[in-house]
C-alpha positions as CSV (number, residue, x, y, z in Angstrom):
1,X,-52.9,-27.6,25.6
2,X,-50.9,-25.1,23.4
3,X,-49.1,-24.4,25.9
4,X,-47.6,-28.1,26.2
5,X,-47.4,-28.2,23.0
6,X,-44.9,-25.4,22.6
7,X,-42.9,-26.2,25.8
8,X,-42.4,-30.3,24.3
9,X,-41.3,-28.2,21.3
10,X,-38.7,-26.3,22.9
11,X,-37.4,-29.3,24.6
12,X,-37.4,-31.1,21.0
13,X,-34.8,-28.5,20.0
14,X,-32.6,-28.7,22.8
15,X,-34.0,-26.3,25.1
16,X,-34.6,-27.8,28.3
17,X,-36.0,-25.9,31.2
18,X,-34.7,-26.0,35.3
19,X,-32.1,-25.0,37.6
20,X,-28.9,-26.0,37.2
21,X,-27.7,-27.1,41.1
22,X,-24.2,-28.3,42.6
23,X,-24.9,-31.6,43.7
24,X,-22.2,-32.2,45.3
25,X,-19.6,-30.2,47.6
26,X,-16.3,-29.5,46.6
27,X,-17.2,-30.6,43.3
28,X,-18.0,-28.3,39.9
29,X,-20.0,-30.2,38.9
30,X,-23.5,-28.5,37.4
31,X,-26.8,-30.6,37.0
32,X,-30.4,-29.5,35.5
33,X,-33.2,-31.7,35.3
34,X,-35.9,-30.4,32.9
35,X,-39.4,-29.8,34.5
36,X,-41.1,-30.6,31.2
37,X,-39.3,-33.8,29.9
38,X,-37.1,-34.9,32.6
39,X,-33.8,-35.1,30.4
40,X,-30.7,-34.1,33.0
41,X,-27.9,-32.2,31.5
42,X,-24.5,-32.1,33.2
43,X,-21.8,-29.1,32.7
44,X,-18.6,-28.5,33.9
45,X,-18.6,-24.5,35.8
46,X,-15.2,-23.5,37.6
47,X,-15.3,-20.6,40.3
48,X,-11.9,-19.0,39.2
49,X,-9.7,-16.5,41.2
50,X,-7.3,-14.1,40.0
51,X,-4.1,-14.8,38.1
52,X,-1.2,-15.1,40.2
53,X,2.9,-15.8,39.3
54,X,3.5,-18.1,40.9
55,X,7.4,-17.1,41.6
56,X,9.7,-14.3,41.3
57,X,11.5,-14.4,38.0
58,X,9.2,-16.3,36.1
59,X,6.2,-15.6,34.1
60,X,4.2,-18.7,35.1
61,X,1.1,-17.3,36.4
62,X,-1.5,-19.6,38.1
63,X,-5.2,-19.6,39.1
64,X,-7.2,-21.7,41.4
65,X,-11.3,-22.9,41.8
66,X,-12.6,-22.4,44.9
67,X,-15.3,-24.9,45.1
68,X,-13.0,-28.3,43.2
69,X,-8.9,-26.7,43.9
70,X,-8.6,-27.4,40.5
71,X,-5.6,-25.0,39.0
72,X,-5.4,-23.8,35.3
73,X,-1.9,-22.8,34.4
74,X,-0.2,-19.9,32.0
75,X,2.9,-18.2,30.7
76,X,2.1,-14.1,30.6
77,X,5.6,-12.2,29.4
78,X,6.3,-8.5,29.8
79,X,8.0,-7.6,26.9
80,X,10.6,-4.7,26.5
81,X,11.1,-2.5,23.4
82,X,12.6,-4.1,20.3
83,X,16.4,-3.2,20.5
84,X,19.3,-5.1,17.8
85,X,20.5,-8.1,18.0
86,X,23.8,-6.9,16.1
87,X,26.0,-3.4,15.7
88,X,25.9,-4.2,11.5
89,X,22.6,-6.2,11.3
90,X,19.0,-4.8,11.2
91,X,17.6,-7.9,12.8
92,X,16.2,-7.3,16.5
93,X,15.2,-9.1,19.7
94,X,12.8,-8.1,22.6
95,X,13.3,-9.2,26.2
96,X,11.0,-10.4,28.8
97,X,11.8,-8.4,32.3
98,X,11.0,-10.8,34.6
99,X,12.0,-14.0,33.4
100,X,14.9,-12.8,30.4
101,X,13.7,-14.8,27.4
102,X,13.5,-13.7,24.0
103,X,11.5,-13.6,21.2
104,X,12.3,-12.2,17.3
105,X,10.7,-8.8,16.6
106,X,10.3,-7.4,12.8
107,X,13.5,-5.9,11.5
108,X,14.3,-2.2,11.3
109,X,16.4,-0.7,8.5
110,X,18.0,3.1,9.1
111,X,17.3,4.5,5.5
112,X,20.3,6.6,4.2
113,X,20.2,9.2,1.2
114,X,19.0,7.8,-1.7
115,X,21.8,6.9,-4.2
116,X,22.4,5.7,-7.8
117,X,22.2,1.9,-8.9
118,X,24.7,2.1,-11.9
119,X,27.0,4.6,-12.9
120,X,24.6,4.5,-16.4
121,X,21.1,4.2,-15.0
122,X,18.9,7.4,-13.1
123,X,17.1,4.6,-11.0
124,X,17.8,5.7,-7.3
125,X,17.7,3.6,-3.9
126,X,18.1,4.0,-0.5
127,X,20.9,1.8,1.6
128,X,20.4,1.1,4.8
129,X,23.4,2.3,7.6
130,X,23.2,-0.7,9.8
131,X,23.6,-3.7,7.2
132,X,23.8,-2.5,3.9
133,X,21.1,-3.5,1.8
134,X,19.0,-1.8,-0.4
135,X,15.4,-0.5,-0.4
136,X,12.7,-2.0,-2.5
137,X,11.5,1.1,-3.0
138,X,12.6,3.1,-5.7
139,X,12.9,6.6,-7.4
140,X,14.2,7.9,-10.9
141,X,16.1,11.0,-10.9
142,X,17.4,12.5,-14.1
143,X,20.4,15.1,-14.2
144,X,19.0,17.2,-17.2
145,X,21.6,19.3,-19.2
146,X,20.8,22.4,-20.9
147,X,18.2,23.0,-23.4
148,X,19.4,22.5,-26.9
149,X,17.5,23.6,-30.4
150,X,17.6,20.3,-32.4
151,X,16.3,20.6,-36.1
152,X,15.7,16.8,-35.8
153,X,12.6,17.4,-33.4
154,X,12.2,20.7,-34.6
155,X,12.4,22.3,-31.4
156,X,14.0,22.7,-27.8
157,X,15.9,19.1,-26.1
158,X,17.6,18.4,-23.4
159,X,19.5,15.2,-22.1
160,X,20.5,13.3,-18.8
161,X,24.0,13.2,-18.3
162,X,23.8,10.1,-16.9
163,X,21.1,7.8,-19.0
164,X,21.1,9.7,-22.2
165,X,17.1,9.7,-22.0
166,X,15.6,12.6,-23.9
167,X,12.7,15.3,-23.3
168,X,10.8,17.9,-25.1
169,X,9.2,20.5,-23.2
170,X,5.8,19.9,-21.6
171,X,2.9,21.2,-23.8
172,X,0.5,24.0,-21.7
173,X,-2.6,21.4,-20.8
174,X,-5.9,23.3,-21.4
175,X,-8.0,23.0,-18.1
176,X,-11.2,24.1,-17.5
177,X,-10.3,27.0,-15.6
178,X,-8.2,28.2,-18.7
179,X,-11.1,28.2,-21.4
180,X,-11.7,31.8,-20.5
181,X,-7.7,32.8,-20.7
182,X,-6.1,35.1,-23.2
183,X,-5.6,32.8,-27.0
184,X,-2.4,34.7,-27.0
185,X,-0.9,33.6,-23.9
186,X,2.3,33.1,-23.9
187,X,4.1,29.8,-21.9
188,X,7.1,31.6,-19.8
189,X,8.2,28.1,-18.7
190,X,8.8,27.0,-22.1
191,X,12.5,27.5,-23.0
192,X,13.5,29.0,-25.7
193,X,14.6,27.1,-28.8
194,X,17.2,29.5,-30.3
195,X,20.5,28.2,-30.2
196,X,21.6,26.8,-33.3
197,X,22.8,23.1,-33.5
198,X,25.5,23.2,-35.0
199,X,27.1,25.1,-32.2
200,X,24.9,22.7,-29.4
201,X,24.8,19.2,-31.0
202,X,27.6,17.1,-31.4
203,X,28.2,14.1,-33.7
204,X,27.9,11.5,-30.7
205,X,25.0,13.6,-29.2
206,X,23.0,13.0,-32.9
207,X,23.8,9.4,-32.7
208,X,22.1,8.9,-29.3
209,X,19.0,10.9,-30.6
210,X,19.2,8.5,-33.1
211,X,19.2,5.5,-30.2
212,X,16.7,7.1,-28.3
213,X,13.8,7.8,-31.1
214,X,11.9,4.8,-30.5
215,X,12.1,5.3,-26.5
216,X,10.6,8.6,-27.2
217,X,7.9,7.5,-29.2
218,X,7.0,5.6,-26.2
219,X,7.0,8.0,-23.6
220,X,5.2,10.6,-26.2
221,X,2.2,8.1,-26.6
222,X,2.3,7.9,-23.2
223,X,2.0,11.6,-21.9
224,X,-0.7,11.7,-24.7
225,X,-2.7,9.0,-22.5
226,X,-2.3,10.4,-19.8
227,X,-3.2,14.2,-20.8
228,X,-6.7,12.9,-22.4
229,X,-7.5,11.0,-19.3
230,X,-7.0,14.3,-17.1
231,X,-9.3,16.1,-19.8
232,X,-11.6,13.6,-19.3
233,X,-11.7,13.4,-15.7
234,X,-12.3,17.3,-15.7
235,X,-14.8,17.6,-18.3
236,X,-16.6,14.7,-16.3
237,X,-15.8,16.5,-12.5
238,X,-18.5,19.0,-12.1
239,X,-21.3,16.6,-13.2
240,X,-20.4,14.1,-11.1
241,X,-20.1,16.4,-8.2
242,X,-23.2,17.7,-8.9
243,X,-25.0,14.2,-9.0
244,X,-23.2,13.8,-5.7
245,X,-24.9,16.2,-4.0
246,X,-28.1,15.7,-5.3
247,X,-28.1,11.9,-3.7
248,X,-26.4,13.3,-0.7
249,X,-29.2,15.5,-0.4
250,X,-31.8,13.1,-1.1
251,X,-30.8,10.3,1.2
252,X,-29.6,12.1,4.4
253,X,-28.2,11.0,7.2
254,X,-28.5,7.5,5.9
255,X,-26.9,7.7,2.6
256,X,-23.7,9.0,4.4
257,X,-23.5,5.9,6.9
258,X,-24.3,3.6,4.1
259,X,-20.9,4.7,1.9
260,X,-18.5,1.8,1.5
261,X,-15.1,2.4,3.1
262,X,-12.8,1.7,0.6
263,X,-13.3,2.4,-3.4
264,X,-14.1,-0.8,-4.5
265,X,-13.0,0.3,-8.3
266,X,-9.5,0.3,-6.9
267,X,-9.7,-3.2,-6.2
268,X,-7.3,-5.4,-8.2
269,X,-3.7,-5.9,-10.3
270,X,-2.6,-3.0,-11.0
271,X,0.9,-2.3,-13.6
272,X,3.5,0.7,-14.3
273,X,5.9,-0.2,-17.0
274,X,9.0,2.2,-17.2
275,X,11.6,1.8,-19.7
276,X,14.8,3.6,-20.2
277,X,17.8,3.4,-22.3
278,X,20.9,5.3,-23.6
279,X,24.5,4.3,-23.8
280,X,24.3,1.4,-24.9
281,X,21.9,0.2,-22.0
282,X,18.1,-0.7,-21.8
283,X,15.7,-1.9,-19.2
284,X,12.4,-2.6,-18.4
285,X,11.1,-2.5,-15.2
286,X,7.2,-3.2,-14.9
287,X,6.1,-2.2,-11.3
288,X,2.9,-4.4,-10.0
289,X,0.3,-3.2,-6.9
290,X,-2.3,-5.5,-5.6
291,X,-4.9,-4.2,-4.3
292,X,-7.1,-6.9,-2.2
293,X,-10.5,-7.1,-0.7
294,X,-9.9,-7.4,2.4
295,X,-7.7,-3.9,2.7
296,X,-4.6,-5.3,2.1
297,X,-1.8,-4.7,-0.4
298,X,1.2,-5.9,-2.0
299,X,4.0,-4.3,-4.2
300,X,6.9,-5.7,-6.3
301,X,8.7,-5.2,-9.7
302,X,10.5,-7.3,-12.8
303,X,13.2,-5.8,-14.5
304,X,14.9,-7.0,-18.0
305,X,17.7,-5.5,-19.0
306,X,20.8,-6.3,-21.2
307,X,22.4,-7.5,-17.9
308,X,19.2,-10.1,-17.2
309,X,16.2,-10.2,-15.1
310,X,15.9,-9.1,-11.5
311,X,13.0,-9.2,-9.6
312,X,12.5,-7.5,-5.9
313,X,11.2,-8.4,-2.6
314,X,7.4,-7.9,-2.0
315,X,6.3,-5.8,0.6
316,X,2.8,-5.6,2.0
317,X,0.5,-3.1,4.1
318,X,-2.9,-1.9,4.1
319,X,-4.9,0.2,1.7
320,X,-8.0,2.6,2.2
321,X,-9.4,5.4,0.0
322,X,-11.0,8.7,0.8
323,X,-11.8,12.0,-0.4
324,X,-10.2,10.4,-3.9
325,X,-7.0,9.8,-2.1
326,X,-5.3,6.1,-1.7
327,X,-3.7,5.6,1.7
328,X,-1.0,2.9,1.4
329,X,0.2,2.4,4.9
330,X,3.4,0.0,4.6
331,X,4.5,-3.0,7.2
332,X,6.8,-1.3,9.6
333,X,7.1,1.8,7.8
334,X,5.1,5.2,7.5
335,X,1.9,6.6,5.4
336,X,2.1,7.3,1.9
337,X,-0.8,9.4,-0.1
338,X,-1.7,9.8,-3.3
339,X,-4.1,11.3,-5.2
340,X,-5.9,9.6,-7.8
341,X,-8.1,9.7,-10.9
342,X,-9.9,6.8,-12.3
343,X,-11.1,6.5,-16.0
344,X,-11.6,2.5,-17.3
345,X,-8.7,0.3,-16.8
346,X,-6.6,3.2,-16.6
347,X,-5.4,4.6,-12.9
348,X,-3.9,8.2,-12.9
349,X,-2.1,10.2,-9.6
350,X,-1.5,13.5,-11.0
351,X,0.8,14.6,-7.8
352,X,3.3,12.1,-8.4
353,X,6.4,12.8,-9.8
354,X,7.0,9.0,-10.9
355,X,4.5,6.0,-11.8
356,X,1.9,8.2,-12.5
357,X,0.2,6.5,-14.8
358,X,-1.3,2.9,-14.0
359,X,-3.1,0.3,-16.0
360,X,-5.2,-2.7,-15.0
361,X,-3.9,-6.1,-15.5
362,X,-7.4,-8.3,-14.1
């Protein structure tokens, strides 16, 4: 008795019992009958051959049933490398070998050295040989002059050539691995602030000191941030390497296959704002990264400037994070890797030598 019960169950939900059977020759037909409830059931089951072209030159290919000579029909191309469309353009083409058509493939620039924007600005590019245009991604490089004594900042200076943008000397950062150095050591990279201004600094030079002030206030409250977020980080680094193991060692096996792929705290809108001015010219360029859920990324920045707004191209790839490095692998271009500290809503790559330090916008 159960065991009718359960088998008009199964059949109440759609799952008959029998043999499906050809019925008919030539035909592909499929019928089942259920033993329990006598429902039929019909389905449609080709006995395909091989894909065949079905001539030379073409890509039509062509397969057949051998029970109805029904035929199901395709188009299978054998594509070639990408090669250019044009000698000056970067767009490019590939080619089918057997039948000649074509199809668009991503475009390909040939990056050059990188090279100024402005005659006035340190903000570098790269153009590309074929057509011209220039990367989205950029670079700052200063050409510092000398160092210079300057009673104004009561210490050593020095100034691009080509901005006007100021620096002080970097201050020794006390790591842990320096707590047990000498109080008395002295910084040998720290140049020496001897000269006297009045043979260094000229009139015009002490009127863009003057300009510059504010920008320097700026960038000194930011290298502030950014040294007591790298004190942090290694104050905090041996505990939390410690606490590492300790679950490590307590899980096993498992805890290691159950560790997320990505670093889900890096997950979100995240801004660099760099500002620079000096003859007479400021801008503001905020750079954005977004870093998505689903492993992928996006990049773009927004200038202002005394000239107006400009804002570039995004461009897109996939993210991952390992070891505390972030791998940004770009659309049609190579790998980049950075290494990278997290404290709050702040976002710190100590390696880099520009945009090192990131804040969180949501």
């Amino acid at each position: 008795m159960w065991k009718n019960l359960l088998n008009k169950g199964k059949c109440l939900v759609g799952l008959h019992q029998g043999e499906w059977t050809f019925p008919r020759d030539h035909d592909c037909t499929t019928v089942r009958v259920c033993t329990q409830c006598g429902v039929e059931n019909q389905k449609i089951e080709h006995t395909w051959s091989g894909w065949d072209y079905v001539a030379e030159l073409r890509c039509d290919q062509q397969r057949s049933c051998s029970r109805c000579q029904g035929t199901e029909p395709r188009v299978v191309h054998l594509w070639q490398d990408p090669v250019w469309r044009f000698p000056d353009r970067c767009d490019r083409m590939q080619m089918c070998s057997r039948c000649n058509a074509e199809k668009d493939a991503p475009a390909k620039h040939t990056w050059a050295e990188w090279e100024y924007l402005s005659p006035n600005n340190c903000t570098q590019a790269q153009r590309c040989e074929r057509c011209g245009s220039m990367s989205n991604q950029q670079r700052t490089e200063h050409l510092w002059g000398e160092w210079q004594h300057s009673e104004v900042h009561g210490g050593a200076v020095r100034v691009c050539r080509r901005c006007g943008e100021l620096t002080l000397p970097e201050q020794p950062q006390v790591t842990p691995s320096s707590t047990n150095a000498s109080a008395n050591h002295v910084n040998t990279a720290r140049p020496p602030a001897t000269v006297a201004q009045s043979n260094t600094l000229s009139p015009e030079r002490a009127e863009k000191f003057k300009q510059l002030r504010s920008m320097l206030d700026q960038h000194s409250e930011m290298q502030n941030t950014m040294s007591k977020i790298f004190h942090t980080i290694h104050e905090n680094a041996e505990t939390t390497l410690t606490e590492i193991a300790s679950k490590a060692a307590g899980s096993g096996s498992d805890a290691c296959s159950q560790q997320p792929e990505q670093d889900t705290r890096l997950i979100g809108h995240w801004r660099f704002t760099d500002m620079t001015s000096g003859g007479g010219f400021s801008q503001t360029t905020d750079y954005h990264r977004m870093l998505k859920f689903d492993g992928t990324f996006s990049e773009w920045n927004h200038s202002c400037s005394s000239f107006g707004e400009q804002r570039s191209q995004p461009e897109a790839g996939r993210w991952r994070s390992a070891s505390q490095n972030l791998y940004l692998q770009y659309d049609g271009s190579g790998e980049v890797v950075l290494e990278y500290y997290l404290e709050n809503s702040s976002l710190f790559f100590p390696s880099a030598t520009h945009q090192r330090l990131w804040e969180r916008v949501r």
